[in-house]
C-alpha positions in Angstrom: 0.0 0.0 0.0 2.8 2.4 1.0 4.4 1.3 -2.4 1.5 2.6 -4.1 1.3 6.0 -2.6 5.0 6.4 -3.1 4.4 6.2 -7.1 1.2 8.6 -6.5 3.5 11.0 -4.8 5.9 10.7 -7.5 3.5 11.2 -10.5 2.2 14.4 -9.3 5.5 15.8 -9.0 6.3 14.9 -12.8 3.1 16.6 -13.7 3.6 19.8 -11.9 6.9 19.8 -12.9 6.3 19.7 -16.6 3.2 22.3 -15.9 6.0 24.9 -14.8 7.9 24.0 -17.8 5.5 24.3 -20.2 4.2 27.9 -18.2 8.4 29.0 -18.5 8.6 28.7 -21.3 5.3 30.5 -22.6 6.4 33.4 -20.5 9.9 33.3 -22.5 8.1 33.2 -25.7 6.0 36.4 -24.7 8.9 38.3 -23.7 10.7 37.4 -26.8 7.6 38.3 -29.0 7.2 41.2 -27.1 10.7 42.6 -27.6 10.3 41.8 -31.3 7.3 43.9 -31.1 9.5 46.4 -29.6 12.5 46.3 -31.9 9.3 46.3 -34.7 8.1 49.2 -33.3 11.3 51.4 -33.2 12.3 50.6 -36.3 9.1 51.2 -37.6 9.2 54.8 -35.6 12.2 55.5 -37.6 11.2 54.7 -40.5 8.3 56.8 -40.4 10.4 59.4 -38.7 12.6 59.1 -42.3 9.7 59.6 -44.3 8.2 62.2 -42.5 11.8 64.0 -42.9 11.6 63.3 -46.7 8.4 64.4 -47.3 8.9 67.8 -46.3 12.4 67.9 -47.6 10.3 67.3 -50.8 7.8 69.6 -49.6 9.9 72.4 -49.3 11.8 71.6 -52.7 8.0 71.8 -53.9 7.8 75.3 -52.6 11.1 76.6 -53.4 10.8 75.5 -56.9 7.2 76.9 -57.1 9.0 80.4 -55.6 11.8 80.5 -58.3 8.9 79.8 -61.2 6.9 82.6 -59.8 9.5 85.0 -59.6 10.6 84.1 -62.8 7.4 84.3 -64.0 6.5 87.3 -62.7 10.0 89.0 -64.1 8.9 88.0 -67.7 5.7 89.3 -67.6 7.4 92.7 -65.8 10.0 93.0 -68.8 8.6 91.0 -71.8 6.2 93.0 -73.8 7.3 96.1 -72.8 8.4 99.1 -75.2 13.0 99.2 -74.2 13.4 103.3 -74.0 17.2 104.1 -74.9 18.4 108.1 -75.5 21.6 108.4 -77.5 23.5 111.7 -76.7 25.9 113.5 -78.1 29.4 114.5 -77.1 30.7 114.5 -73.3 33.7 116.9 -72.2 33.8 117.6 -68.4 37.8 119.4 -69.0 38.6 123.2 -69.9 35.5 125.8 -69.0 33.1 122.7 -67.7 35.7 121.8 -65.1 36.2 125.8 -63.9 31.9 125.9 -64.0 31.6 123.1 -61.8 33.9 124.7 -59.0 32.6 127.5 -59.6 29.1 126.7 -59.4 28.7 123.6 -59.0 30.5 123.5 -55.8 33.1 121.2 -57.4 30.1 118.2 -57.9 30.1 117.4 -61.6 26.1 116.5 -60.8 26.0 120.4 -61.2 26.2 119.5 -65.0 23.2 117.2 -65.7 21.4 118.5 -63.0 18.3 119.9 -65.0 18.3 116.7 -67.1 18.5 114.7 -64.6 14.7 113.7 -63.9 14.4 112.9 -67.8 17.5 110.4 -68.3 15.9 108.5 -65.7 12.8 107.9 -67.3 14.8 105.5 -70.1 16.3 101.9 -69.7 19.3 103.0 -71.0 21.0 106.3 -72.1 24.5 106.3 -74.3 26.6 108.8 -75.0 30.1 109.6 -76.5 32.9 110.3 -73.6 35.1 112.7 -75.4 38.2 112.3 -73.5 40.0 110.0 -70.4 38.9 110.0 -66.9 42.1 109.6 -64.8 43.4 111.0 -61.9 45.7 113.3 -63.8 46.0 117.4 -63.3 44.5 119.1 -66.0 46.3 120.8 -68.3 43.7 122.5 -70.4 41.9 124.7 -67.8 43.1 128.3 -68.4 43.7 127.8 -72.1 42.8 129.9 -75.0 40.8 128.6 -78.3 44.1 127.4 -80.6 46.5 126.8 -77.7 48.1 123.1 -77.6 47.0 122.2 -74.6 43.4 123.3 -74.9 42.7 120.1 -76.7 44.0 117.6 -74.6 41.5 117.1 -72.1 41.6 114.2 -68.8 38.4 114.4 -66.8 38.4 114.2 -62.8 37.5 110.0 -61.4 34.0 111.5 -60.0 32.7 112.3 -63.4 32.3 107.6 -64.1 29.8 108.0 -61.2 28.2 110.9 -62.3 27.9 109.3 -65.5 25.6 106.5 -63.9 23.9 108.4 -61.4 22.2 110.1 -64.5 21.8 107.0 -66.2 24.2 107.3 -69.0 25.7 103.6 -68.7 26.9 103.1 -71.7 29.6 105.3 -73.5 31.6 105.3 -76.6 35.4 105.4 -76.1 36.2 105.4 -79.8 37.2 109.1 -80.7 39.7 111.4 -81.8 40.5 112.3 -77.3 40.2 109.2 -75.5 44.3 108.6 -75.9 44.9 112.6 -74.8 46.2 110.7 -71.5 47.9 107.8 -73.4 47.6 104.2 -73.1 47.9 104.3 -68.9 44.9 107.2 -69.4 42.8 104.5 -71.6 43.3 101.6 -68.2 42.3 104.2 -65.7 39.6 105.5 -67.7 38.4 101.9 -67.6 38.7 101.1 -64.7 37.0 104.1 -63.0 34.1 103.1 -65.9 33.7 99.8 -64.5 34.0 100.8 -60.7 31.0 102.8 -61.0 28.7 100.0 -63.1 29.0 102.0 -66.4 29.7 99.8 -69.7 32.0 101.2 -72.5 32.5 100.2 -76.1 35.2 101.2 -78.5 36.1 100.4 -82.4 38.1 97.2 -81.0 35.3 95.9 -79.0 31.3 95.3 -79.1 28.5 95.2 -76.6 25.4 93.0 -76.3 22.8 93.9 -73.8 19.7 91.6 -72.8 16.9 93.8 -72.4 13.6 91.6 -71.1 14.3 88.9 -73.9 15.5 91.3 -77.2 19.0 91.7 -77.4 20.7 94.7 -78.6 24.2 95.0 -79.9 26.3 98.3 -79.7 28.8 98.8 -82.5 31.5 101.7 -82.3 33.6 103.1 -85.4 36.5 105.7 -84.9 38.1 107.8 -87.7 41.0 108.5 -86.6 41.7 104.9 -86.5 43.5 104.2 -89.4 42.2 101.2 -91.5 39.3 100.5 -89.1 37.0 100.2 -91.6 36.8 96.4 -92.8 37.3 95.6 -88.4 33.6 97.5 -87.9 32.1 95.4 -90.8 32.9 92.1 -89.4 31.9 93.4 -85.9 28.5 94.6 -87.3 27.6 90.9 -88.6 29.4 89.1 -85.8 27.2 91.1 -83.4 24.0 90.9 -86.0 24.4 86.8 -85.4 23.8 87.7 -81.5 21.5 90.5 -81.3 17.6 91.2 -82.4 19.0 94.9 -82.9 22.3 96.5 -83.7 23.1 100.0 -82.9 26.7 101.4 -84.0 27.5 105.0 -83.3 30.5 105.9 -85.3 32.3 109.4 -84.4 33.1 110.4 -87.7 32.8 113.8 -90.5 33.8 117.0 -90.7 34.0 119.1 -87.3 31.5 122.1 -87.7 29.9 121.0 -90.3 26.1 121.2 -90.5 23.3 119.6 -93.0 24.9 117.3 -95.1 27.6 115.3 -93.9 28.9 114.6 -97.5 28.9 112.0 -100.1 31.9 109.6 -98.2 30.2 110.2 -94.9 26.7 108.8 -96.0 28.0 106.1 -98.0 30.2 104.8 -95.1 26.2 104.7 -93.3 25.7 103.0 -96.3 27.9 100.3 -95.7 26.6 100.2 -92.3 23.2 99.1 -93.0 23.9 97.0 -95.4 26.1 95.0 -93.0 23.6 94.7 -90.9 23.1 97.7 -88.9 19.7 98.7 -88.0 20.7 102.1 -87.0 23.4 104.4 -87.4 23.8 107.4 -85.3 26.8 109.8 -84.9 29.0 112.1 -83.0 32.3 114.3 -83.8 31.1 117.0 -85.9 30.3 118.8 -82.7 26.6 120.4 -84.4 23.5 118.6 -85.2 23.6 117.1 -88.8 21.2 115.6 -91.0 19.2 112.0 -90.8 17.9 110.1 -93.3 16.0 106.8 -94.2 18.5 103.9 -96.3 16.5 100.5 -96.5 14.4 101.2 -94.1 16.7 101.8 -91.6 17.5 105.4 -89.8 20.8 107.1 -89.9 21.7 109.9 -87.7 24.7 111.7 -89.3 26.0 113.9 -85.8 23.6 114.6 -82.5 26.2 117.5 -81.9 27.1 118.4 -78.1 25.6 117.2 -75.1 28.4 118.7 -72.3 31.0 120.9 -74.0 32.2 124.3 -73.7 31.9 125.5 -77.1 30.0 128.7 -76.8 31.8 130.6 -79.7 28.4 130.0 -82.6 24.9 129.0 -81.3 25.3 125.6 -83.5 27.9 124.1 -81.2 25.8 125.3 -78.0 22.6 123.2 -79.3 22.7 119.1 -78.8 20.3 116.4 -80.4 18.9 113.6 -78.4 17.3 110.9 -80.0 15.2 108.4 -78.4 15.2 104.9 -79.9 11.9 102.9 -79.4 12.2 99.2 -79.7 8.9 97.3 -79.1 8.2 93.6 -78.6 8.1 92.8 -82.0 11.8 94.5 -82.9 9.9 97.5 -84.8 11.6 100.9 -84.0 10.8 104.2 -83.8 12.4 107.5 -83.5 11.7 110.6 -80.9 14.0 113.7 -80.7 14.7 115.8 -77.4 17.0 118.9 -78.3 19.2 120.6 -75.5 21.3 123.7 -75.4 24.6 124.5 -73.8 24.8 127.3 -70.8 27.5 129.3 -70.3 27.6 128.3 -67.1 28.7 124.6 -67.7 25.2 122.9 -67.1 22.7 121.6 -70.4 18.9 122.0 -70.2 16.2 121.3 -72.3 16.3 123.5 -75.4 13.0 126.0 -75.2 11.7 126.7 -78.9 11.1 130.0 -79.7 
């Protein structure tokens, strides 16, 4: 009997013991799982963390790319379609009597100068005139001079006078004439440099400009007489520039100083040559009056606009300046409007009142 209950006793055990087992184990397997789940999660928080990072990466590339489009957008629609505004002038001299006029009056600011222009030349996208002479840091040697003296033809202008010339809007100028070497070849690189210090662009008979103007380009084209053999190099410049520009403008200085009306038979036929290079306008300096214009294929030639800032009061002809405003609309069609100025003793130009 005792045997019996012995074997009960040892049974039971066995069965508990495997119960535990069994319940171990489960407990191990629901740990395990829920470690897993765990792991599962924070990976899973990551990854949605990764996402959520490269969504609004995406989201913001979205934005910043709908940004650029608008302002680019909007830029167009502010510069294509519209009318380009650009005033050629005539010849610049800030030396001699315009020098003494500006200390004098002017309280040394060459501003003095333009100042009763200076509303108007703001009005246009662009205004270009012909810088008869060097700016450089130089002493002048033509203040004080008589009419005929030696040195009352070689001019150097004071450094302020580049950032006058963009202050009033005139950033572009023509370096191609008979006084831009009056300071020599070191007179040319500071002349330059002072140019490009104050943001205005230059061109000569060596070089060519091509501007961007809201989606029509426009090429500037210099010639210089007193260049010898220059000729044939202006030619190739015209076409070379035609192949890059909706427009081309050159402004060659050019003729016979004093001269008014007709420029004569070589003159026009070198405008000639001009236009039938390529050139959709022609319009000149030098002669130091205002010139004829005329029509050649269609195209408008402006022989000499005359002065814009000079000191040559000696005949009413050389005191009065032409300035001719150059409409270019959308669809590359120009027209022509003229402003006429006159020449103070006093060293400023105003708008010319007729009688």
């Amino acid at each position: 009997m005792f045997k019996n209950s012995n074997n009960q006793s040892n049974s039971g055990r066995q069965s508990h013991n495997v119960k535990l087992k069994i319940v171990f184990f489960a407990s191990v397997l629901l740990l395990l799982s829920g470690c897993a789940k765990n792991i599962d999660l924070r990976q899973q928080a990551k990854e949605n963390k990764a996402q959520e990072r490269k969504n609004i990466s995406s989201m913001r590339g979205a934005v910043d790319l709908e940004e650029k489009n608008t302002d680019s957008t909007e830029t167009s629609n502010i510069q294509i379609g519209e009318p380009i505004k650009i005033l050629f002038v005539g010849d610049m001299m800030f030396d001699r009597h315009i020098r003494e006029a500006v200390g004098k009056y002017g309280n040394g600011d060459y501003n003095y100068t333009l100042e009763p222009l200076k509303e108007k030349l703001s009005e246009y996208d662009l205004v270009v005139g012909n810088l008869e002479g060097p700016i450089t840091n130089n002493k002048s040697v033509s203040v004080n001079t008589k009419l005929g003296e030696g040195k009352n033809f070689v001019f150097t202008f004071d450094p302020s006078v580049a950032k006058v010339l963009a202050e009033n809007n005139i950033k572009l100028v023509n370096l191609g004439n008979n006084h831009i070497l009056n300071q020599g070849a070191k007179g040319i690189e500071q002349t330059k440099k002072y140019l490009e210090e104050a943001g205005v662009e230059y061109s000569d008979e060596s070089s060519t400009l091509v501007r961007d103007f809201g989606g029509i380009k426009v090429g500037f084209v210099n010639y210089n007489y007193s260049v010898p053999d220059s000729t044939d190099t202006v030619i190739k410049n015209i076409k070379s520039v035609r192949e890059q520009s909706d427009i081309v403008i050159i402004s060659p200085h050019w003729g016979t100083e004093y001269k008014t009306g007709d420029p004569g038979v070589s003159i026009r036929a070198l405008a000639h040559r001009f236009i039938d290079a390529g050139a959709d306008a022609v319009i000149g300096t030098h002669p130091h009056v205002v010139q004829m214009s005329e029509e050649y294929q269609g195209k408008k030639i402006y022989y000499s606009l005359g002065n814009f800032i000079f000191d040559q009061y000696f005949q009413k002809e050389t005191m009065a300046g032409l300035g001719v405003e150059v409409v270019i609309n959308p669809d590359r069609t120009m027209e022509y409007n003229e402003v006429k100025f006159e020449m103070t003793k006093r060293g400023q130009t105003i708008f010319k009142v007729e009688p």
